[in-house]
Each structure stands twice: as C-alpha cells, then as structure tokens.
PAMAR-491436 format. One record per residue (C-alpha): residue in three letters; x negated, y, z negated. Coordinates in pm, whole numbers, padded with zeros to 5 digits, always signed. Layout:
<atoms>
ALAXYZ;...
</atoms>
This chain:
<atoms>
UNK-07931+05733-19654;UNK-07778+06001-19440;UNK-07855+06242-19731;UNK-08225+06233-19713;UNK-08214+06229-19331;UNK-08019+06547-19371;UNK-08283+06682-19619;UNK-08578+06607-19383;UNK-08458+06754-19068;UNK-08384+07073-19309;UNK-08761+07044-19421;UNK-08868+07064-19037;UNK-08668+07312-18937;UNK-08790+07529-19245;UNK-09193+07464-19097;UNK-09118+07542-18815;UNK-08927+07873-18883;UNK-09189+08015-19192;UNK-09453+07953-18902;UNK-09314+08152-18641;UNK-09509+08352-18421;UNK-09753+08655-18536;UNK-09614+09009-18616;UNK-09730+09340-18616;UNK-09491+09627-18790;UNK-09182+09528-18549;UNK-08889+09274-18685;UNK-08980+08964-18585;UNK-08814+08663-18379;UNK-08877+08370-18574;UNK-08996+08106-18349;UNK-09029+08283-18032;UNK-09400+08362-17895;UNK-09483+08541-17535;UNK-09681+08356-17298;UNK-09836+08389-16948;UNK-09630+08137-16738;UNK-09849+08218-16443;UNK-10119+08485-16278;UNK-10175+08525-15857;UNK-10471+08431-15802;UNK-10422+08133-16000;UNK-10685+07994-16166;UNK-11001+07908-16017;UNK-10843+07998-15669;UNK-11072+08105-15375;UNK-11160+08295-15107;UNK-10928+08577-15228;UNK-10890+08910-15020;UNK-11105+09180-15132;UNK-10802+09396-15170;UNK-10621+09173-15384;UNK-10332+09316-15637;UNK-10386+09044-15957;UNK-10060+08974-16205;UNK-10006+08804-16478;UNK-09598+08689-16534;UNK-09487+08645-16890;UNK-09199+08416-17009;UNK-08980+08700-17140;UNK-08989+09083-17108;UNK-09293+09247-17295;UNK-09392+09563-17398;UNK-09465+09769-17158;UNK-09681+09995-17359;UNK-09870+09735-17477;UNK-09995+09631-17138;UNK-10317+09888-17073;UNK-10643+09913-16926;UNK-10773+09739-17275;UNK-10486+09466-17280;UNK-10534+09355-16891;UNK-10904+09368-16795;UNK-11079+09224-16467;UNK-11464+09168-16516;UNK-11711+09086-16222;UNK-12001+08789-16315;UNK-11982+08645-16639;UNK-11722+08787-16876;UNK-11799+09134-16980;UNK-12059+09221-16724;UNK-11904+09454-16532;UNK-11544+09552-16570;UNK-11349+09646-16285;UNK-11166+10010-16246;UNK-10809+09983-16191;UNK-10405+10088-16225;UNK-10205+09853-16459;UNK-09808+09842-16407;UNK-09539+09646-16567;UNK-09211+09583-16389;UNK-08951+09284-16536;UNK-09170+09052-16695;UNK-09485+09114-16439;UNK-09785+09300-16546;UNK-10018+09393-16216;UNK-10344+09519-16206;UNK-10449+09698-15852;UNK-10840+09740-15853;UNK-10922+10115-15727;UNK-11161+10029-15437;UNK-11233+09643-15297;UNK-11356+09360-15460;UNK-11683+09239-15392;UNK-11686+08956-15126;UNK-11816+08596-15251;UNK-11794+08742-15609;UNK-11610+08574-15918;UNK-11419+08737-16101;UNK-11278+08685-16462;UNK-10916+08801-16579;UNK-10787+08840-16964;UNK-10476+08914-17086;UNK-10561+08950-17445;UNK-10346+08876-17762;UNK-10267+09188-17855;UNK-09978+09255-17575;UNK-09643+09241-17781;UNK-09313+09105-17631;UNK-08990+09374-17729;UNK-08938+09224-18079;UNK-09322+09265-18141;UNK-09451+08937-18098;UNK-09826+08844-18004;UNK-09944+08615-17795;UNK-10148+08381-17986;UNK-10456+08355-17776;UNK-10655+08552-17525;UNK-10533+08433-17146;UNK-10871+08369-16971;UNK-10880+08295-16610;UNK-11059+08354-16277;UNK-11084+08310-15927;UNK-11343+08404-15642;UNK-11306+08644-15359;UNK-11381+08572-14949;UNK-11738+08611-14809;UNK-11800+08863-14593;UNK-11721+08772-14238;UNK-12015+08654-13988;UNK-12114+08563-13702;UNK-12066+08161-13633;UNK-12164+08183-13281;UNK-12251+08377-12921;UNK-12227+08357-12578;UNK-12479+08380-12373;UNK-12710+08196-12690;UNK-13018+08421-12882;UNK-13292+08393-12686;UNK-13115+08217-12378;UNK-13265+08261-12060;UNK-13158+08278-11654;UNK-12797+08446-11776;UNK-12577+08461-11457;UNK-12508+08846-11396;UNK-12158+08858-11442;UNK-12181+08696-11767;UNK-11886+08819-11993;UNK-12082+08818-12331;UNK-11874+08692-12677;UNK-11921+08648-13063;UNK-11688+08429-13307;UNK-11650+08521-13630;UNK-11636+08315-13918;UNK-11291+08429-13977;UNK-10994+08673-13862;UNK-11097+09048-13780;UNK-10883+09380-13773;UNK-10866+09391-13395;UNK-10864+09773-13417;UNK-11224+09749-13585;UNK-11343+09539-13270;UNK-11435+09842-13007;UNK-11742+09932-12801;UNK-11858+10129-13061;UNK-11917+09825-13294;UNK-11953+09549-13047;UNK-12232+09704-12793;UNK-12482+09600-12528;UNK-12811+09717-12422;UNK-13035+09701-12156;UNK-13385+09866-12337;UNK-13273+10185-12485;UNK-12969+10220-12204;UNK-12619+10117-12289;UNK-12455+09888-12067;UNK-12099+10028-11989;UNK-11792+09737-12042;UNK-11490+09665-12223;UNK-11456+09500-12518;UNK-11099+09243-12616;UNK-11055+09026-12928;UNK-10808+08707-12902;UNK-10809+08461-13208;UNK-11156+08503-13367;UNK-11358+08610-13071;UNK-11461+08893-12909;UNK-11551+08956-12594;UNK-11752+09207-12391;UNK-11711+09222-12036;UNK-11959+09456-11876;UNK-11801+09681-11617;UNK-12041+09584-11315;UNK-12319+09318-11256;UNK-12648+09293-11501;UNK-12980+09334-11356;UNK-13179+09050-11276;UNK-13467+08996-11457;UNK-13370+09172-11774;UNK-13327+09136-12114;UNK-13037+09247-12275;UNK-12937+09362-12633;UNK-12601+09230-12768;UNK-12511+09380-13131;UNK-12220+09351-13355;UNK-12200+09616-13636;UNK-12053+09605-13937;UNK-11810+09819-13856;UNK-11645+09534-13762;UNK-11422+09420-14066;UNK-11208+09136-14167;UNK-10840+09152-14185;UNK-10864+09240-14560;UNK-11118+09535-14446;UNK-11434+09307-14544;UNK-11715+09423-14308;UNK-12034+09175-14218;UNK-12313+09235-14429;UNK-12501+09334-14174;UNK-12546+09403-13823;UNK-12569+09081-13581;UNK-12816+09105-13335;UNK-12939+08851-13053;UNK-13100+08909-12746;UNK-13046+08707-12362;UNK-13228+08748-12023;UNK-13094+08734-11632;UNK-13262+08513-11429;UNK-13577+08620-11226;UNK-13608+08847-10936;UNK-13527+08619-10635;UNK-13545+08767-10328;UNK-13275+08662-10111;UNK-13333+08469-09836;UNK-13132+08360-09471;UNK-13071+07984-09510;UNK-12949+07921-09200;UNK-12761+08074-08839;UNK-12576+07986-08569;UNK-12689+07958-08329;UNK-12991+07774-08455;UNK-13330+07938-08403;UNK-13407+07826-08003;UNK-13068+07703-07908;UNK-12982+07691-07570;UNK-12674+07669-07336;UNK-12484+07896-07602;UNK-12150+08040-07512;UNK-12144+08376-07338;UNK-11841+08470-07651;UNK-12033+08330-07919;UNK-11994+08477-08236;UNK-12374+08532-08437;UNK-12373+08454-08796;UNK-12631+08439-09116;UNK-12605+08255-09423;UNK-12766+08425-09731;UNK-12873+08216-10042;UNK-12702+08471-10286;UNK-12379+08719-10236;UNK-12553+09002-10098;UNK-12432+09361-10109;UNK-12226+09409-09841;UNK-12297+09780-09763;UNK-12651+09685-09662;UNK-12506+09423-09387;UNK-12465+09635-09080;UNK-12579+09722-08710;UNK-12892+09864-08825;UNK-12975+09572-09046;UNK-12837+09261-08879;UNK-12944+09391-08449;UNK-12912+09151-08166;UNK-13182+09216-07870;UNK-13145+09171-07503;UNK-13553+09186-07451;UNK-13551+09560-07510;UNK-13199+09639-07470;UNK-13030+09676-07815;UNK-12678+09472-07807;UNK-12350+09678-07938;UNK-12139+09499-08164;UNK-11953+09462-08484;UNK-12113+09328-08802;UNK-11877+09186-09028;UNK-11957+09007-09396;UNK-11787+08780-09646;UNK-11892+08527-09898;UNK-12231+08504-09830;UNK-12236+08527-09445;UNK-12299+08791-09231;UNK-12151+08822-08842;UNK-12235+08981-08523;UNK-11973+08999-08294;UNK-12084+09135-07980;UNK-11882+09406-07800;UNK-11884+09223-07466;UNK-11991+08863-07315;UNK-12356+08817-07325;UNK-12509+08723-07065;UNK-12611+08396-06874;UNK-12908+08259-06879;UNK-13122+08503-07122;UNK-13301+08486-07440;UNK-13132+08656-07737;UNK-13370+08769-08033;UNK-13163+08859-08359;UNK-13273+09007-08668;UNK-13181+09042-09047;UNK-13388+09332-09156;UNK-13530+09390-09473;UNK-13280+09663-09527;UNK-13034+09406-09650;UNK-12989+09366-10038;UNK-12844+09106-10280;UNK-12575+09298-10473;UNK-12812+09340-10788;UNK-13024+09554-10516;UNK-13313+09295-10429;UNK-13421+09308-10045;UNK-13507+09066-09854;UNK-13886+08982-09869;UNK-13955+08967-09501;UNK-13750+09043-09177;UNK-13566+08715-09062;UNK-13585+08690-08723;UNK-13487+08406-08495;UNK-13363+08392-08070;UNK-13153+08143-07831;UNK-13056+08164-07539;UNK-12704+08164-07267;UNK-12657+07879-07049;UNK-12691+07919-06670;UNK-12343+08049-06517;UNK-12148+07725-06448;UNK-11853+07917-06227;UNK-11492+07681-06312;UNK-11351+07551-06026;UNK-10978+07387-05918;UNK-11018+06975-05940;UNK-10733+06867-05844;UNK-10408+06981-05707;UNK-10025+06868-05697;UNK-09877+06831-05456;UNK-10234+06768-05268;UNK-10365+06973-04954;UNK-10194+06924-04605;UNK-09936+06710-04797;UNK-09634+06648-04590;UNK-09237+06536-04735;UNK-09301+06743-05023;UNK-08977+06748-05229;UNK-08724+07096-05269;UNK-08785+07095-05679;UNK-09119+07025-05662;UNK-09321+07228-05909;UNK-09673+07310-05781;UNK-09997+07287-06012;UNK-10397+07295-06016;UNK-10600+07150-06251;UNK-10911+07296-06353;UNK-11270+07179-06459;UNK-11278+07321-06767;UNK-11090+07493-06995;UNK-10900+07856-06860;UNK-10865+08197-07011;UNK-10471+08152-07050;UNK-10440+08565-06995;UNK-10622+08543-06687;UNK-10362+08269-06533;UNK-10091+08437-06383;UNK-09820+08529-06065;UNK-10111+08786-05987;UNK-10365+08457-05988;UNK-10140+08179-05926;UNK-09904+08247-05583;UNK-09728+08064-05340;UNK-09633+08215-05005;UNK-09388+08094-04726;UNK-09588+08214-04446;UNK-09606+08627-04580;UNK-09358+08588-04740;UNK-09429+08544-05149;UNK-09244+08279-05364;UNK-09092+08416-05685;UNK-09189+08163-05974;UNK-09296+08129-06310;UNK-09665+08037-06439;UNK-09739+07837-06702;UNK-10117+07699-06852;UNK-10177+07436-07097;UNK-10484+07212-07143;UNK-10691+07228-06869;UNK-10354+07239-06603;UNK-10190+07565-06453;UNK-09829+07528-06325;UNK-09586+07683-06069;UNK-09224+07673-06081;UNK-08994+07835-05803;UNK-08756+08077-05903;UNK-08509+07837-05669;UNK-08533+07489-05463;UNK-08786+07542-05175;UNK-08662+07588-04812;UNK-08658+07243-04579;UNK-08934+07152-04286;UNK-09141+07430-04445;UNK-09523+07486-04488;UNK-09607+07662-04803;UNK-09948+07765-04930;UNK-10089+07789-05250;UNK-10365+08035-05373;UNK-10555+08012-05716;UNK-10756+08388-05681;UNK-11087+08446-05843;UNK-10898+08641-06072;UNK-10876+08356-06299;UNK-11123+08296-06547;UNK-11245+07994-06770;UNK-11282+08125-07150;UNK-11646+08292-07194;UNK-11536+08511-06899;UNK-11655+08331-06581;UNK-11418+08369-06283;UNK-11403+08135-05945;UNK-11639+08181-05701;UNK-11405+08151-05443;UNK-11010+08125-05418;UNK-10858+07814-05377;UNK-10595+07778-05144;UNK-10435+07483-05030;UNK-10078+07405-04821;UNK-09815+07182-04801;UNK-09483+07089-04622;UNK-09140+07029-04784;UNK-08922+06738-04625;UNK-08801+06834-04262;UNK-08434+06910-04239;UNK-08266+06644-04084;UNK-08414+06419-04391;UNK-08221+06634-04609;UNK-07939+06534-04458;UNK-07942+06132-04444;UNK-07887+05970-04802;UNK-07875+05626-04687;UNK-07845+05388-04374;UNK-07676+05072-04407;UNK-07716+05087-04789;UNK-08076+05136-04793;UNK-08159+05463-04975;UNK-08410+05664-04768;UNK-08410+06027-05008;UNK-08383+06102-05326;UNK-08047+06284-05395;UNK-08233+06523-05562;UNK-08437+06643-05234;UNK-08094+06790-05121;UNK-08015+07153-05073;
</atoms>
C-alpha cells in the first residue's frame, strides 16, 4: 500500500514539473511562472487624476528589457483605438508607465501587460494582463451666488462659484474668475477656501445694472484638469430708488421745541455722506440762514446749530436735492419741513431753605434754592449763588443736583446774625434762559445768649449742635 502511494505522488510531481511554465531561448525554472500581483489604478477604478503614473507589480523580478513601449501599452476607448504616448520604467519588481501629456478627463482607459515580458530565468507570463480604469471629469460649476438670472442683487454682494471638486488655488485669480458691468470690468479681489471662490468687488455695484460673472477655464483642478468651458451667468441690482427722508425731529409743525434742540433726518437708504452738509441739509430763520454743524451716521443726518435758537419763531429746514445715496442717486425732490421755539418761559427760585425773614436759624445750617425747572449746572456757582453778612461775603461751597442748588459755609455762621442770600440772573435753566430777576432772600441765625443755655431744669431748649 505505501508503495503505490509513493508511486502516485511521484506521477504528480512529474505533471506538474514536464508542464512548467513557457520558455523562450533562456534555461528555464520548472514550475515557476511571472504574474501581475497588482496594477494602480486597479481595475475598473474611477475618477483617476489626469496625470496619473499607471504600474503594474509582478510577483518576482522580471526582465527589465522585456518591459517596452510594445510589452506595457495604455489605449484610450475600446482596446486598440488610440494608444497612449508614454515613458516605461522598471525598478524591483514594478514596471510604470508615465503618459507624456494628461489623460483625457471622463475617458476609459485600457491597460495590457502582454505575455511576452520574461521574468530573469526567461519565463512568460501565460496570458495577456487586461485591465482598465476611468479618469475624473473635468471640474464644473455646481453652483453661484447671486443665482443666473437673479434679480434686485444687494450692492455689496460678494459674488461666488463652487466647483464640483478641489481647484489649484493658484489657478483661481481675477484673471480667470472676472466680473463685468457691459463691456467694463468691475475691479475686486478674488479668494478660494474649500471648493469656492469668491469675488468681492472692491466698492459698491450700481443700481440698476446687470452684471457679468465668468469663470474661465483657466481655472483647473488640483490634477491640472481645466472646465470644459467657460461658466457664464448673469445677475441685476435692484432698481433706481431715489432716496427719500422718512422722518425728522422735530416733526414737520412742532411747536414748543427746545431752544438746544438738535435737527435730524432719517434717510430710507445709507446715503453718501459727502453730499450731507451745510449746503444740502440748511436751517432758515425766515430769511436768515442758521450756522451750524451737519453731522451724519447710519442713515441720519444732523444739524446742530452753532447757538440757541430762538423763542418763539418758525424754523424752516431743508434736505436739498444735492444729497445722494452712496450708489450716487439724488433725492427726487427737496424735503422741506418747519417748527417752531416755544415762548421764553424765564426759570425762577420756588422755594428756599431756610425760608425768607426766617428767624433761630441754626450755626451749620446749609442754605439752598430750589428751582422750577431744571438748571444749567455751569451756570450755578459762588459768582451766582452768595451769601453776605451785611457787605461782608460768606466763603462757601456750591453744589446743584436735580432741580436744587446748595450753599455750604466755609465755617459755622456767626450768632444773632442776619444773613442774605442772592441767586443772580446769572444762572440759567438748560436751553440758555437766565432769571429775570435775582432772588434774594434773608435770614437770622439764633441770638447769642441761646447759644449759650443747653438746658433749664432738664428740659433741653437747643440743639448741642447750634453751639459755637
């Protein structure tokens, strides 16, 4: 038994060996073909780069002159059509073929490495190694911003394309990515983040224009694949709106406005603010122009005048038709619109502390006036606010807050004493208008021989802190 299975594995072995693989005029290794363990692209693979180097790896080292132009072919279309131009190289047991220019994009392409490469001994492979693989469209546009055709396109639209894939930044410029209004080019600068690009124009569009937005193709993909064509689409600004005032303050025929009021126009759009100035935004007394300072931000103009106006007169303000959005559109008429001051309402003191002709007034006492309406805080001072012991002046310190003006002696007043007060028409109530008339009022401080008596039989008669 163990003789004939010793016979039969001898008969196998003997196949297998008088098989072996084919030979041309080297010695052959019996048993031991050449194959193609693998190729990049692999088989059927797509969207390849267009610049692509294509190998083939063997399972042992080959022949090196065996590997040629005839040996390793790449064909375009259906095998045979067209075959492509390029270097062959061997290094360890790689064969590459680099094509001379780029493939073609969305093209498949067939690879053979045929049977008559030879490994070192001079063995064949047995069959032609057939495979293929497809390269990457071209690159296109998937989408813009502002859309083709769109309309009412806000004028400091930054403009964009995506592309369908990665581009070579350095491709991506103004001189492939441009915008133009008719046969004028529309200044701007172009970035690319990701797989967009983006043109931001350097100032505002026109209104009322249509625009030309164009991508060439000499914008490429990262493997240097450029679109097939130029993209073109086309977008408008909105219409030519005049700007218009939408509303002032004061309102058109206000009355009883404050002599420091500050005038001020709202536009409807941002307007440009070098047409916003004396000449174009004028305040009228009647006939008498008004000097002032115009001022803009936003979208509101102001007209600060360079004094009080006036109470009790009409006020006639105008926006001219000089002023201009900041895409250069005027105003389609003048806007003009009056008010007037109030009648001059004079402040005057209300109340007093301590009161006039008081008598018993305390040492410490600090002496104030309150007013009917609110005081210009600068005007309220030791020139406006004194107190006098007979000629002579009481050194003191003023203070205002709220409606309330206050003064404090420098030190305790003098005993038995009649002081008076004085609020001069030097003081003024905030749009400018002064008393009519000082105030003055007096008092007495505590006579001296009060100052003197703290208590009588345990009754307390002064405070403690009336004493000297």
């Amino acid at each position: 038994m163990k003789m004939k299975r010793l016979l039969t594995t001898l008969a196998i072995v003997s196949v297998v060996l008088i098989a072996g693989c084919k030979k041309d005029d080297f010695v052959e290794v019996i048993g031991v073909c050449p194959q193609v363990l693998s190729t990049d692209p692999t088989n059927l693979a797509t969207a390849i780069p267009l610049n692509k180097v294509i190998t083939a790896t063997f399972n042992e080292e080959m022949n090196a002159g065996t590997i040629t132009a005839t040996s390793f072919t790449v064909e375009t279309g259906t095998k045979g059509i067209a075959v492509v131009d390029g270097i062959i190289s061997y290094s360890g047991v790689t064969a590459s073929f680099s094509p001379s220019g780029h493939l073609l994009p969305d093209a498949t392409y067939t690879c053979t490495i045929k049977k008559s490469i030879k490994d070192l001994p001079g063995n064949v492979l047995q069959v032609d190694y057939v495979w293929s693989f497809k390269t990457s469209a071209a690159p296109t546009v998937t989408l813009v911003d502002p859309l083709n055709l769109a309309t009412g396109v806000a004028l400091n639209k930054a403009i964009s394309a995506t592309f369908s894939e990665t581009m070579d930044p350095l491709t991506i410029t103004t001189a492939t990515f441009t915008i133009m209004n008719g046969a004028i080019p529309v200044s701007g600068v172009v970035s690319y983040t990701g797989t967009t690009a983006t043109f931001t124009p350097v100032s505002a569009l026109i209104l009322g224009k249509t625009y030309t937005a164009t991508i060439k193709t000499g914008a490429t993909s990262l493997p240097g694949l450029p679109l097939a064509n130029n993209y073109v689409w086309t977008f408008s600004t909105g219409a030519l709106i005049a700007p218009t005032v939408i509303s002032t303050d004061p309102l058109n025929l206000a009355t009883n406005v404050t002599l420091n009021k500050v005038i001020s126009a709202t536009f409807s759009v941002v307007m440009d603010p070098l047409t916003i100035t004396t000449t174009t935004f004028k305040l009228m007394d009647g006939l008498v122009p008004v000097s002032g300072v115009v001022n803009y931000s936003g979208t509101t103009a102001t007209f600060t005048a360079a004094s009080s106006l006036t109470s009790g007169k009409t006020y006639t303000t105008t926006i001219t038709t000089g002023v201009k959005n900041v895409p250069g559109t005027a105003m389609a008429n003048d806007y003009v619109w009056a008010f007037s001051t109030g009648t001059v309402v004079a402040p005057t003191v209300i109340a007093v502390d301590p009161i006039d002709l008081a008598i018993n007034v305390p040492l410490n006492q600090v002496v104030s006036a309150t007013f009917s309406e609110a005081m210009d805080p600068l005007t309220i001072t030791s020139s406006t606010f004194t107190l006098m012991d007979g000629v002579t002046p009481v050194t003191g310190v003023v203070a205002y807050s709220g409606i309330t003006a206050t003064f404090t002696p420098g030190s305790v007043l003098s005993a038995d004493k009649t002081y008076t007060a004085t609020i001069t028409t030097g003081a003024k109530n905030v749009p400018g208008t002064a008393l009519t008339a000082s105030f003055i009022w007096n008092f007495s401080t505590i006579p001296q021989y009060s100052v003197n008596v703290v208590a009588v039989n345990g009754t307390v008669l002064k405070n403690p802190d009336q004493l000297l």
